[in-house]
C-alpha positions, 0 to 999 in steps of 0.5 A: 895576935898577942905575940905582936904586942909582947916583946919576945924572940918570935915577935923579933923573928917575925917582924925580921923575916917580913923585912927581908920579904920587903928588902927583896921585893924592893932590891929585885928590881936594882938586881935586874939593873945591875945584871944588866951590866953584864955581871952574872947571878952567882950560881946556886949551890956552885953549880949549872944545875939548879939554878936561876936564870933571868933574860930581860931580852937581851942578855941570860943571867947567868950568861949564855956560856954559863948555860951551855953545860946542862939545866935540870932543876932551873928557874927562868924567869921574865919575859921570854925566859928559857927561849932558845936555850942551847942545851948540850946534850942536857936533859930539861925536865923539872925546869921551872919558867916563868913570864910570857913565851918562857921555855918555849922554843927550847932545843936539844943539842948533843954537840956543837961549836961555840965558835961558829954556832954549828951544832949537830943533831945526834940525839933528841927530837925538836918538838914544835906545838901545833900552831907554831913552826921552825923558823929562819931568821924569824919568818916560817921555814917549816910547818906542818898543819892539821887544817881546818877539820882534821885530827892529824897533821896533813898539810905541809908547809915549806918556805916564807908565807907558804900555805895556809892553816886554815885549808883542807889537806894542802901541800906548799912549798916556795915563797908564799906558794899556796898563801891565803889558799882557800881550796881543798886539797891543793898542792902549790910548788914555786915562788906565789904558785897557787897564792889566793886559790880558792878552786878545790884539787889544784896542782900548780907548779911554777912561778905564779902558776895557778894564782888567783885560780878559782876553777876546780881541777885545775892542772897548772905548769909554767910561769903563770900558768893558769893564772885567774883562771876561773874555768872547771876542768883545766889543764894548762902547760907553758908560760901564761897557757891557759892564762885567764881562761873562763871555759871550762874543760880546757886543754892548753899546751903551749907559750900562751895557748888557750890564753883569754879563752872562753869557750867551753871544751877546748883543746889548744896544742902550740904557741898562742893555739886558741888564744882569745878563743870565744867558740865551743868544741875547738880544737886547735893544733899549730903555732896560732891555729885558732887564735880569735876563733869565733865559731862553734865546733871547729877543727884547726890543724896546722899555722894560723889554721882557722884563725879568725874563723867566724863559722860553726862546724869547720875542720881545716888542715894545713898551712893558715888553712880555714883562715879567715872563713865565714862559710859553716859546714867546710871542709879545707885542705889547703897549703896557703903558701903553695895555692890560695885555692885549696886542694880540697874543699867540701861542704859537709851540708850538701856532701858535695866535694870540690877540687880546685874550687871553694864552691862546689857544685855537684857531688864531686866537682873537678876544676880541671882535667881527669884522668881515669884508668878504671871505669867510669859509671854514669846513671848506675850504669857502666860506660865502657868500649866508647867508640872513637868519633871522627870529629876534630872539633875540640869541645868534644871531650876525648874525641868521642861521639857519645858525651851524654850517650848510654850504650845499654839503650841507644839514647840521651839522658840529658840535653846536650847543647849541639851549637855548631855541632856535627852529628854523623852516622845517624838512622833515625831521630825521634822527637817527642811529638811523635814524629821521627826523621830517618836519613837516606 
């Protein structure tokens, strides 16, 4: 370092360009304070091209009419700088940035209104970094993702809060539609629809639909349609059908079927049908047919059929048929609105059937008169060409001489009860000791 101590040319030269160097770093700063009173860089070389921009957050310097032309070869510097630069059909390669987020969200824009900020997009491509997404008004309007394992892009997002990058092939769109979802393979389409899901292969569609899920399989349409949810297997179509369920295997369909349901296997078609169900193997088809159902394997067709029904294996059809039953093994046809006593009532346990009764007795049990036009069969044999009797008594049946008689052997097969009863044409009557009386 002689030069230093000898007063030369190139000693002055030295010391002249560190002052500059000096001079610069300490007037940058006042530089920035001026500009941002509105007063622009000058332009290096007369021209938009080449040149240095600075954004101190709030303003570009030059301006941003300044910038509209073209950058190529330009240097932006601070924080942000080069964000959001509107290029009119520019190209930006060999700009330089400097700062945190610089060049980030640059655009290109082939022509466009200064006036209204409209522009068109008629060449070029928006290439936004994995990670990131297209905003409007700085909250997300569109994302794509490649989850938690995949190399490619398979999740899409679509609207404010929509999705989540951390899960598996999932599909979004609405209002933090599919937020915080934790399932794989999940597509949620409305406001919050599948929002905190944590079940695997859900559809849910509508408002609220899905939410809180936790069931696998789950198919959910209407507003909070399968909401908290926790069963496998559900499917659940109307406002708040299937809401709360915790069985799986349920078929809901309907303004609130199958809603508070937890049992297992259920099959609710119609307003409220199976709501706050608890048996397993229902099925329920009509406005509140098996609504608070308690019993196991019960059939319910029709209004409030089986509703409140509190016993296993019934399988009731029509009007609030099987209402209120405690009895297990039925079978009920019935119209409430036309006959309290069903029209048919059967007891799958014993095979009887009943009409007319709610208890039968025998295999067929008839309230009531009968009516046969075809024969009529006894004991497997045939009872035909019964002869007329010549009492007018009214407890014989039919007016006939033979209630309890088989023509094939000319006697009784069961006892018959002959209080106040005429016996005419008789030959000879046989008692069991033996003994026999025949008249003269």
């Amino acid at each position: 370092m002689e030069i230093l101590n000898e007063n030369t040319p190139e000693r002055n030269q030295f010391f002249l360009i560190c002052f500059i160097a000096l001079l610069g770093f300490f007037l940058f700063p006042l530089f920035i304070s001026i500009t941002s009173a509105g007063e622009p860089c000058p332009i290096i070389n007369g021209s938009t091209i080449g040149q240095i921009a600075v954004w101190n957050g709030t303003y570009y310097y030059p301006s941003i009419n300044a910038l509209l032309i073209e950058e190529a070869d330009s240097i932006f510097l601070g924080i942000e700088g080069g964000i959001g630069l509107l290029l009119n059909g520019g190209n930006i390669t060999a700009n330089n940035f400097f700062g945190n987020w610089n060049g980030s969200s640059n655009y290109l824009l082939n022509t466009g209104d200064t006036a209204t900020g409209d522009y068109s997009f008629t060449l070029g491509n928006i290439n936004i970094g994995e990670g990131y997404s297209y905003l409007y008004d700085e909250v997300q309007g569109l994302m794509l993702s490649k989850g938690a394992s995949d190399s490619v892009y398979t999740s899409t997002f679509v609207g404010e809060g929509a999705g989540n990058t951390a899960a598996y092939r999932q599909t979004a769109l609405g209002y933090y539609a599919g937020h915080s979802n934790e399932g794989d393979y999940q597509t949620a389409l409305g406001v919050l629809a599948g929002y905190l899901n944590t079940g695997d292969y859900q559809t849910a569609l509508s408002y609220n639909a899905g939410r809180l899920n936790t069931g696998n399989y789950q198919t959910a349409l209407g507003r909070t349609a399968g909401y908290s949810n926790t069963g496998d297997y559900q499917t659940a179509l109307g406002v708040l059908a299937g809401y709360l369920n915790t069985g799986d295997y349920q078929t809901a369909l309907g303004v609130l079927a199958g809603h508070s349901n937890t049992g297992v296997s259920q099959i609710a078609l119609g307003r409220a049908a199976g709501y706050s169900n608890t048996g397993d193997y229902q099925t329920s088809l009509g406005v509140l047919a098996g609504h608070s159902n308690t019993g196991n394997k019960v059939t319910g067709v029709g209004y409030e059929a089986t509703r409140n029904n509190t016993a296993n294996d019934v399988v009731a059809i029509g009007y609030q048929a099987g209402k209120d039953n405690t009895v297990s093994n039925q079978f009920i046809i019935k119209q409430t609105n036309i006959n309290a006593v069903p029209l048919i009532q059967g007891d799958f346990a014993t095979g009887y059937v009943g009409i007319g009764t709610t208890s039968p007795q025998n295999t067929l049990n008839v309230i009531g008169d009968g009516n046969f036009t075809g024969l009529l069969y006894g004991n497997g044999s045939q009872l035909t060409d019964l002869p007329a009797g010549s009492e007018s008594d009214p407890q014989w049946t039919a007016n006939s001489t033979l209630v309890g008689y088989l023509a094939s052997n000319n006697k009784w097969t069961e006892n018959q009860n002959m209080t106040n009863q005429n016996i005419t044409d008789v030959q000879c009557i046989n008692f069991q000791n033996g003994a026999s009386w025949c008249g003269v």
